[in-house]
C-alpha angles and dihedrals in degrees: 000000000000112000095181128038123174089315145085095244117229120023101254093059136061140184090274102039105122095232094048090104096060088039100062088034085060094048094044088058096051088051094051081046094056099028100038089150084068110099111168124062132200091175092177123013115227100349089187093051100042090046090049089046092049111023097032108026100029086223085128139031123307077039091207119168098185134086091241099059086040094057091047103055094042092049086051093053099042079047100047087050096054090055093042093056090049093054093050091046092055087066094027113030087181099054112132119217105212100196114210128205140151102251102189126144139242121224117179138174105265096268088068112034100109083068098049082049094056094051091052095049089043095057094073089044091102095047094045090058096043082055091049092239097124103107142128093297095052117113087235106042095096089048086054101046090049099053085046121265113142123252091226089056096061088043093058092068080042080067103024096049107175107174130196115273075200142354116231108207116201110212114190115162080251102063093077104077137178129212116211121173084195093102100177090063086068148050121261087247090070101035110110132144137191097239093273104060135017114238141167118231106216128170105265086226092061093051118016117092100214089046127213124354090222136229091279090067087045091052097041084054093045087045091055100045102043102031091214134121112266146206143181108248113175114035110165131130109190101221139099115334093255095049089045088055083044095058095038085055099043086055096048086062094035077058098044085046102064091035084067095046096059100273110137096227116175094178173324126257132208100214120205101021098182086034127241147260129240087346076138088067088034084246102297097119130054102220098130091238107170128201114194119229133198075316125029104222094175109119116021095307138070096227123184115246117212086259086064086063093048096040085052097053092047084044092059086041089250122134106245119245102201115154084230083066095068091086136036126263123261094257090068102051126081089247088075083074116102099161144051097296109247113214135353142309133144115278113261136196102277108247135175132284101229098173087046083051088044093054087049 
């Protein structure tokens, strides 16, 4: 059961409203109430995401582009999930919390690579306080203090752990990034900076050689700092139906491959199932844009997308046999790069970029 879901809930409040915490906590208690058969929680989906989108970049409301309003936001959610899952748990005790976040990972050229350190260190910095673990001796805590956040906050989770039952990691081809000061490589619309250095903030998939690390690498990291089981719960490319039954695929065995390597992965999640609007805007525009899922609703039917096939055969532990499957993803053809290839891979026929074609 997900309460809050890349949003501030009600009108009158927002992700930096002081009484946003209780608020959510309230509400969490009158669902438990009406729904007591629910045991597993997800109270706010990817508190870190949805803290950089509104509070660093100004893509959502409170459309904040400082670390203050960032931290805030994302204190006020870490802290709104840890009383929500208190008040569930007072009318369920076994109620799990899955705790959702986008868990990419940031490359960059040399000049910038203290940059590209801080943000991977910065991804686990929801789950760590929700794991209390956010003291004197984190790598952050100084961050944290200096754009204003209190000591004494970040010692009542100290106090209030409440840890992930499982950690939900949300994959998408963009959550692998790549930082380059070198501007004139790139277009204005991805140029950014931090205030020391101007850099431009490029999907690593566009520009990388070697091409993504994969969700295998992102659930491996999230097993070993959470030391929880994990899952992939969000697993969607908008792009053409074939490529969408590609990526859902790719992930499956991303996420078979780190189960056999020790990795405790519970499993892989079609998300969305029904499919979305204007996700390609991040929702900041009202176009009415629709991606299909595993089904396509748009129109009067409920109609099975190719995905539906593939997700079928993994479900009944089978390996799919879709045509689409008969060659890789774009992703994982030179064609996916846009940009001055950065590092080094073997040189490979040229072939088309058909996600790149579909866009057009």
């Amino acid at each position: 059961m997900g309460l809050v879901h890349h949003g501030s809930g009600p009108p009158g409040t927002s992700l930096v409203d002081p009484t946003f915490a209780d608020g959510l906590a309230s509400y969490a208690r009158a669902v438990a109430e009406r729904y007591p058969w629910v045991g597993a929680y997800t109270p706010v989906n990817e508190p870190l995401t949805t803290a950089r989108f509104s509070g660093l970049y100004g893509h959502w409301y409170p459309h904040g582009r400082d670390d203050r309003t960032f931290l805030r936001a994302l204190v006020n959610q870490c802290r709104a999930t840890a009383l929500a899952m208190r008040a569930v748990r007072a009318v369920n005790p076994s109620a799990r919390l899955v705790q959702t976040e986008d868990l990419g990972f940031t490359r960059s050229t040399p000049g910038v690579a203290y940059q590209a350190d801080f943000e991977n260190e910065r991804r686990f910095l929801s789950l760590d306080l929700l794991a209390g673990r956010v003291g004197p001796g984190h790598p952050l805590y100084r961050y944290l203090l200096g754009a204003g956040v209190a000591p004494a906050e970040l010692g009542w989770f100290a106090e209030h752990p409440c840890p992930p039952d499982l950690v939900g990691v949300n994959y998408y081809v963009t959550s692998e990034r790549f930082l380059d000061e070198r501007l004139g490589l790139y277009p204005p619309e991805l140029h950014g900076g931090n205030g020391r250095h101007r850099y431009a903030d490029v999907e690593a998939v566009r520009v990388c050689a070697s091409g993504l690390l994969g969700p295998a690498r992102m659930l491996a990291d999230a097993f070993a700092r959470c030391r929880a089981p994990v899952a992939i719960t969000e697993a969607h490319l908008g792009c053409t139906p074939d490529e969408r039954a590609r990526w859902l695929v790719y992930v499956a065995r991303q996420a078979r491959a780190a189960r056999a390597g020790g990795v405790d992965v519970r499993a892989v999640t079609a998300w969305a199932l029904l499919g979305s609007y204007d996700w390609n805007s991040l929702v900041t525009r009202d176009a009415g844009h629709y991606e299909p899922g595993v089904f396509e609703v748009a129109g009067d039917e409920v109609r099975p997308t190719p995905v539906a096939e593939v997700l079928r055969s993994l479900a009944a532990g089978r390996e799919p046999e879709h045509p689409a499957l008969a060659e890789p993803g774009w992703w994982q053809q030179p064609g996916r790069l846009l940009y001055e290839p950065f590092g080094h891979a073997p040189p490979r026929p040229a072939t088309r970029d058909l996600c790149a074609e579909a866009a057009e």
